[in-house]
C-alpha positions as CSV (number, residue, x, y, z in Angstrom):
1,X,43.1,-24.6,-10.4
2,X,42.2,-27.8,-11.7
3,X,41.1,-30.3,-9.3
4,X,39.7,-33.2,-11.9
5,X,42.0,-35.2,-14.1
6,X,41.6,-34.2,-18.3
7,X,43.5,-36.3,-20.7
8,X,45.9,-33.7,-21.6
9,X,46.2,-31.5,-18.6
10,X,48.2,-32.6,-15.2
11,X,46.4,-31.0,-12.0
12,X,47.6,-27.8,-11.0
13,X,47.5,-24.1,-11.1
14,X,47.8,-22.2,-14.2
15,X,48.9,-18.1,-14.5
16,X,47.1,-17.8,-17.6
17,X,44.5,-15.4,-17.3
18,X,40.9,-16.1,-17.7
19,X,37.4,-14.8,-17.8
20,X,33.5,-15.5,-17.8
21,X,33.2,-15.7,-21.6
22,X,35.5,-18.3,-21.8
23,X,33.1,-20.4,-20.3
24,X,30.6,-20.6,-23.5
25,X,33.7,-21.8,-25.7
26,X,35.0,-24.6,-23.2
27,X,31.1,-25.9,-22.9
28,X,30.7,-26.3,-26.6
29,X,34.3,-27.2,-26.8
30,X,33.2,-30.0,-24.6
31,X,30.3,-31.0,-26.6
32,X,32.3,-31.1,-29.8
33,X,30.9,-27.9,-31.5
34,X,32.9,-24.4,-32.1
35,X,32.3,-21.1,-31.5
36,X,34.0,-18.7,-33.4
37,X,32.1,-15.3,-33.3
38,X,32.6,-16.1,-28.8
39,X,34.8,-13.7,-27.4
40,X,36.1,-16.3,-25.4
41,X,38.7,-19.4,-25.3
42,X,38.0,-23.2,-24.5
43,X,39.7,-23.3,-20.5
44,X,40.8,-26.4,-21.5
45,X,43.2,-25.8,-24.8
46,X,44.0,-22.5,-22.6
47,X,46.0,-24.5,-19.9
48,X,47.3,-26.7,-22.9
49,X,48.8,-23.7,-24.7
50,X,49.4,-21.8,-21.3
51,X,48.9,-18.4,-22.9
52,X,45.5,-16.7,-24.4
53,X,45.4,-16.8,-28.5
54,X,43.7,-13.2,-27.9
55,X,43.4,-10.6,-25.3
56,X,40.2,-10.1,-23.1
57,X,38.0,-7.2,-22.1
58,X,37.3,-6.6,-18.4
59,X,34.8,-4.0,-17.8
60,X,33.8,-2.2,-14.2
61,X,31.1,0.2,-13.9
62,X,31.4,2.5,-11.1
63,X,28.4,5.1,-11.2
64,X,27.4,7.0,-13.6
65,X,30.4,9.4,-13.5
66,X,32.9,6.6,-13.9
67,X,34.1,3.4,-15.3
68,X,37.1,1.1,-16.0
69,X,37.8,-1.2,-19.2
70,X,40.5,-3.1,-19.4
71,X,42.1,-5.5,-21.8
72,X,44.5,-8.1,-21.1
73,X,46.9,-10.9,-22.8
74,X,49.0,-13.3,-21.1
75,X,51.7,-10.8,-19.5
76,X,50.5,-7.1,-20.1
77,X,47.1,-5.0,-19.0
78,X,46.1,-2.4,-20.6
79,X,43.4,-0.5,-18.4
80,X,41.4,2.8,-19.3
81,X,39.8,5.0,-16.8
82,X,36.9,7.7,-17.4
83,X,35.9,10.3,-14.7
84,X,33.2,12.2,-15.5
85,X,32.5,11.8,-18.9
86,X,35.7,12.0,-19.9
87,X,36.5,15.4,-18.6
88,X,39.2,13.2,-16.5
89,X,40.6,9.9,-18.3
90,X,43.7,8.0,-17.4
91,X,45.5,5.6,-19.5
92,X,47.2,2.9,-17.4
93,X,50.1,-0.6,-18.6
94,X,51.6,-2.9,-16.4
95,X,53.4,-5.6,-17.5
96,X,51.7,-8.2,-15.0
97,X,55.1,-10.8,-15.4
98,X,57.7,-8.1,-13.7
99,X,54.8,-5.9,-11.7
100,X,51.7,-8.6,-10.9
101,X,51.4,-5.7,-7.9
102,X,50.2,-3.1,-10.7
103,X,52.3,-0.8,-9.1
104,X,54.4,0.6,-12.2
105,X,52.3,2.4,-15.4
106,X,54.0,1.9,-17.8
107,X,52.9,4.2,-19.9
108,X,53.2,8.4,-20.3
109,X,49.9,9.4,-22.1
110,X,47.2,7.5,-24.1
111,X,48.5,4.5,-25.7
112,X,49.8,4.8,-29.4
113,X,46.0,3.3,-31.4
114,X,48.4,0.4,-33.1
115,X,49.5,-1.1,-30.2
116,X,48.1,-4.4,-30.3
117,X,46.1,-4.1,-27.3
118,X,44.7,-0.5,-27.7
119,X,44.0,-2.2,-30.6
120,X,41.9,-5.3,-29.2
121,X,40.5,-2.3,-27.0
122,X,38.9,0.0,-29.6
123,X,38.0,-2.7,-31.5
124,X,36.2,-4.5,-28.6
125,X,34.5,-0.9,-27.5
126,X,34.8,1.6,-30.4
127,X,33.5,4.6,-28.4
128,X,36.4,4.5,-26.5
129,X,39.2,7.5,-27.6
Protein backbone atom coordinates (compact mmCIF):
# COMPACT_ATOMS: atom_id res chain seq x y z
CA UNK A 1 0.00 0.00 0.00
CA UNK A 2 1.40 3.24 -0.58
CA UNK A 3 0.55 5.84 1.91
CA UNK A 4 3.14 8.77 0.63
CA UNK A 5 2.69 10.61 -2.55
CA UNK A 6 5.71 9.71 -5.49
CA UNK A 7 5.73 11.68 -8.65
CA UNK A 8 4.62 8.89 -10.74
CA UNK A 9 2.60 6.64 -8.54
CA UNK A 10 -1.18 7.62 -7.34
CA UNK A 11 -1.81 6.12 -3.62
CA UNK A 12 -3.16 2.90 -3.48
CA UNK A 13 -2.81 -0.84 -3.32
CA UNK A 14 -0.97 -2.73 -5.86
CA UNK A 15 -1.39 -6.90 -6.64
CA UNK A 16 1.97 -7.09 -7.75
CA UNK A 17 3.93 -9.23 -5.75
CA UNK A 18 6.84 -8.28 -3.84
CA UNK A 19 9.69 -9.35 -1.60
CA UNK A 20 12.62 -8.45 0.90
CA UNK A 21 15.24 -8.20 -1.85
CA UNK A 22 13.47 -5.79 -3.56
CA UNK A 23 14.25 -3.53 -0.98
CA UNK A 24 18.22 -3.07 -1.88
CA UNK A 25 17.20 -2.17 -5.57
CA UNK A 26 14.50 0.61 -4.63
CA UNK A 27 17.18 2.12 -1.97
CA UNK A 28 19.82 2.61 -4.59
CA UNK A 29 17.17 3.27 -6.99
CA UNK A 30 16.44 6.11 -4.77
CA UNK A 31 19.93 7.27 -4.46
CA UNK A 32 20.42 7.23 -8.24
CA UNK A 33 22.73 4.14 -8.46
CA UNK A 34 21.76 0.52 -10.08
CA UNK A 35 22.07 -2.68 -9.12
CA UNK A 36 22.10 -5.19 -11.57
CA UNK A 37 23.64 -8.45 -10.11
CA UNK A 38 20.38 -7.69 -7.02
CA UNK A 39 17.93 -10.27 -7.21
CA UNK A 40 15.47 -7.82 -6.60
CA UNK A 41 13.22 -4.83 -8.39
CA UNK A 42 13.07 -1.01 -7.52
CA UNK A 43 9.19 -1.08 -5.55
CA UNK A 44 8.81 1.95 -7.09
CA UNK A 45 9.14 1.19 -11.14
CA UNK A 46 7.32 -2.17 -9.85
CA UNK A 47 3.97 -0.27 -9.16
CA UNK A 48 4.77 1.76 -12.41
CA UNK A 49 4.93 -1.23 -14.55
CA UNK A 50 2.42 -3.27 -12.24
CA UNK A 51 4.03 -6.56 -13.05
CA UNK A 52 7.63 -8.05 -11.95
CA UNK A 53 10.34 -7.97 -15.05
CA UNK A 54 11.41 -11.36 -13.29
CA UNK A 55 10.18 -13.96 -11.05
CA UNK A 56 11.22 -14.27 -7.19
CA UNK A 57 12.43 -17.03 -4.98
CA UNK A 58 10.64 -17.55 -1.63
CA UNK A 59 12.23 -19.93 0.55
CA UNK A 60 10.82 -21.69 4.02
CA UNK A 61 12.78 -23.87 6.12
CA UNK A 62 10.88 -26.18 8.15
CA UNK A 63 13.40 -28.66 10.07
CA UNK A 64 15.76 -30.41 8.98
CA UNK A 65 13.59 -33.01 7.30
CA UNK A 66 11.76 -30.39 5.19
CA UNK A 67 11.61 -27.27 3.28
CA UNK A 68 9.63 -25.18 0.69
CA UNK A 69 11.07 -22.96 -2.34
CA UNK A 70 8.98 -21.23 -4.34
CA UNK A 71 9.15 -18.94 -7.30
CA UNK A 72 6.73 -16.59 -8.41
CA UNK A 73 5.89 -13.92 -11.37
CA UNK A 74 3.09 -11.66 -11.51
CA UNK A 75 0.07 -14.37 -11.93
CA UNK A 76 1.54 -18.00 -11.43
CA UNK A 77 3.56 -19.83 -8.29
CA UNK A 78 5.53 -22.32 -8.75
CA UNK A 79 6.28 -24.11 -5.21
CA UNK A 80 8.52 -27.25 -4.52
CA UNK A 81 8.29 -29.27 -1.44
CA UNK A 82 11.01 -31.80 0.02
CA UNK A 83 10.22 -34.30 2.85
CA UNK A 84 12.88 -36.01 4.09
CA UNK A 85 15.60 -35.58 1.92
CA UNK A 86 13.75 -36.00 -0.95
CA UNK A 87 12.55 -39.45 -0.31
CA UNK A 88 9.03 -37.48 -0.49
CA UNK A 89 8.92 -34.26 -2.92
CA UNK A 90 5.86 -32.52 -4.35
CA UNK A 91 5.73 -30.25 -7.18
CA UNK A 92 2.91 -27.71 -6.75
CA UNK A 93 1.27 -24.43 -9.69
CA UNK A 94 -1.43 -22.29 -9.17
CA UNK A 95 -2.26 -19.65 -11.26
CA UNK A 96 -2.66 -16.96 -8.38
CA UNK A 97 -5.15 -14.59 -10.90
CA UNK A 98 -8.06 -17.51 -11.19
CA UNK A 99 -7.02 -19.50 -7.74
CA UNK A 100 -5.35 -16.55 -5.21
CA UNK A 101 -6.85 -19.42 -2.62
CA UNK A 102 -4.06 -21.91 -3.85
CA UNK A 103 -6.55 -24.43 -3.90
CA UNK A 104 -6.07 -25.92 -7.60
CA UNK A 105 -2.31 -27.61 -8.53
CA UNK A 106 -2.14 -27.24 -11.51
CA UNK A 107 0.27 -29.38 -12.33
CA UNK A 108 0.48 -33.66 -12.67
CA UNK A 109 4.19 -34.42 -11.87
CA UNK A 110 7.43 -32.35 -11.71
CA UNK A 111 7.33 -29.44 -13.97
CA UNK A 112 8.71 -29.77 -17.55
CA UNK A 113 12.80 -27.98 -16.74
CA UNK A 114 11.95 -25.26 -19.75
CA UNK A 115 9.15 -23.91 -18.30
CA UNK A 116 10.08 -20.53 -17.59
CA UNK A 117 9.74 -20.69 -13.96
CA UNK A 118 11.30 -24.14 -13.22
CA UNK A 119 13.59 -22.41 -15.10
CA UNK A 120 14.15 -19.13 -12.80
CA UNK A 121 13.93 -22.00 -10.06
CA UNK A 122 16.93 -24.20 -11.00
CA UNK A 123 18.72 -21.48 -11.92
CA UNK A 124 18.11 -19.60 -8.68
CA UNK A 125 18.85 -23.04 -6.54
CA UNK A 126 20.68 -25.49 -8.91
CA UNK A 127 20.53 -28.41 -6.33
CA UNK A 128 17.13 -28.56 -6.76
CA UNK A 129 15.83 -31.78 -9.31
Amino acid sequence: RVRERHPHIPRGRFEVPAAGVDVMPTLLALAGAACPSCEGEDLLRLAERGERSRPILLEQYMSPRHYTYAVRDSRHKLVYTDFFHGRLTRWELFDLAADPEETRNLLAGPPLPQTPLAAAMRSMRPALP
